[in-house]
N, C-alpha and C positions, 0 to 999 in steps of 0.2 A: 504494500500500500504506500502510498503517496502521502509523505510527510507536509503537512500543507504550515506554510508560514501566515504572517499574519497580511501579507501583502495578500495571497491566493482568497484568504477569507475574505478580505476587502472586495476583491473581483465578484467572489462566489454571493456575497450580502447585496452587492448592488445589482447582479441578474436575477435576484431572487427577488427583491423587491419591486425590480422595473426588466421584465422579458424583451422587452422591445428599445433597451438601449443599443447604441453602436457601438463599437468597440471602442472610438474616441472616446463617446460618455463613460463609458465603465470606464476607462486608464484614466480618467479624471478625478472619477469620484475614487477611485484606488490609490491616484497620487502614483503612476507613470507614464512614462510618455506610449503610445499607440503602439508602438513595434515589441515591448516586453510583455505589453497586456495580451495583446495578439496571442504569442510564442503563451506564455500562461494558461487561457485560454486557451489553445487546441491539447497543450498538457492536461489539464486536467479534464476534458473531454478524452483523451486517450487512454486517461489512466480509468474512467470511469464514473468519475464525481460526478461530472456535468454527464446527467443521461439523456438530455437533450430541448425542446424546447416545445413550448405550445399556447396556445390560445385560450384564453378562458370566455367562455362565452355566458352573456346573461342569460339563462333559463327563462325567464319570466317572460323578458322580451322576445323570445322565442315559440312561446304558447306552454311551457313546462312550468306550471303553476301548485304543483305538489311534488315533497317527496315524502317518502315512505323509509322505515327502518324495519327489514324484516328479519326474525330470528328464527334459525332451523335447527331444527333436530334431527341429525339423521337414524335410520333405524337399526345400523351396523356401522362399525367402523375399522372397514376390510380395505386395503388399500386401491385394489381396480373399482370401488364403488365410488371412493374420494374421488380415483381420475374420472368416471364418468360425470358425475356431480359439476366437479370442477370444469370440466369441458362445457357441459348442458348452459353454465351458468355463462361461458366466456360470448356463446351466439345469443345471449339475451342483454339487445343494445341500451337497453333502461336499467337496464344493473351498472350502475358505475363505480361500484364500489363492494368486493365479495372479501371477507374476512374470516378466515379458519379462525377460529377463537376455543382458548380453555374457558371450563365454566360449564353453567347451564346447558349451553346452547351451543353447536358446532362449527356453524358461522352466522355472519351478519353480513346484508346484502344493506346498501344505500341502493335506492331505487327512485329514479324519477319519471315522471306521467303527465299528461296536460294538466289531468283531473281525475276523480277520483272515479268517474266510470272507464277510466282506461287502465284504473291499476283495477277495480273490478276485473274485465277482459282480460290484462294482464295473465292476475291469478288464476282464474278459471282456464285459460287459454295454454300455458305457461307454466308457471309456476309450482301449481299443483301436481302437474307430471314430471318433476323434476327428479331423477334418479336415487331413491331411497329416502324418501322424506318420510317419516316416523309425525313430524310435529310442527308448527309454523301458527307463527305470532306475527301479528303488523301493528308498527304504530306508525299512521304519521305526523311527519313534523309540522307544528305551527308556525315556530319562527327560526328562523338559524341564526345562533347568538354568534356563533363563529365559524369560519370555515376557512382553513389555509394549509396551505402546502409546504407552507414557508419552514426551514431548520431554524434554530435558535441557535442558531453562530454566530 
């Protein structure tokens, strides 16, 4: 692994804050000039840190006006049942979010819908036929106090 200084966190804080700076902006707010931040920059993309980049889109403004937090229970815990599961879950475009979890519950699925007759459809359609489900709870969410991706570097 890649021994990161405190200059690299500099780089890594300020794409993580703002995805859509230029490399100028970052060696600025990093305090170097463009050609080290660069060379920086494709390092730590090589080494793996930076796993790459993307676009955050509003939902709302989109027509995705609910999500939902679903917990599962599966009814074994055989490994080719996980891989199926885990597969079934990765061709379902409203799952944005599938978490193996210890505890109660074997994972937690964030799921987004227009509304709440499309996570109906959804589960009915979907969900239910999901590869060894034993058990399944939804709440959803009213407001999202926080949501970020962001490390605390």
């Amino acid at each position: 692994m890649h021994k990161l200084d405190e200059t690299d966190l500099r780089i890594l804080r300020a794409m993580q804050r703002d995805g859509s700076l230029s490399v100028t902006e970052i060696a600025e707010r990093a305090g170097l000039s463009q050609s080290p931040c660069s060379r920086r920059i494709a390092m730590l993309q090589d080494n793996g840190i930076i796993l790459g980049k993307r676009t955050v889109l509003d939902a709302g403004q989109l027509g995705f006006h609910t999500l939902v937090i679903v917990r599962i229970k599966l009814q074994v815990h055989e490994a080719a049942l996980l891989a199926q599961f885990k597969a079934a879950v990765r061709e379902i475009p409203e799952i944005q979010i599938a978490l193996l979890v210890l505890g109660d519950f074997d994972f937690y699925l964030r799921i987004v819908v227009r509304d709440i007759h499309h996570y109906q459809t959804l589960l009915q359609d979907r969900l239910v036929s999901l590869p060894g489900v034993r058990e399944m709870h939804s709440s959803v969410i009213l407001e999202v106090v926080k949501d970020s991706a962001a490390l605390p570097i």
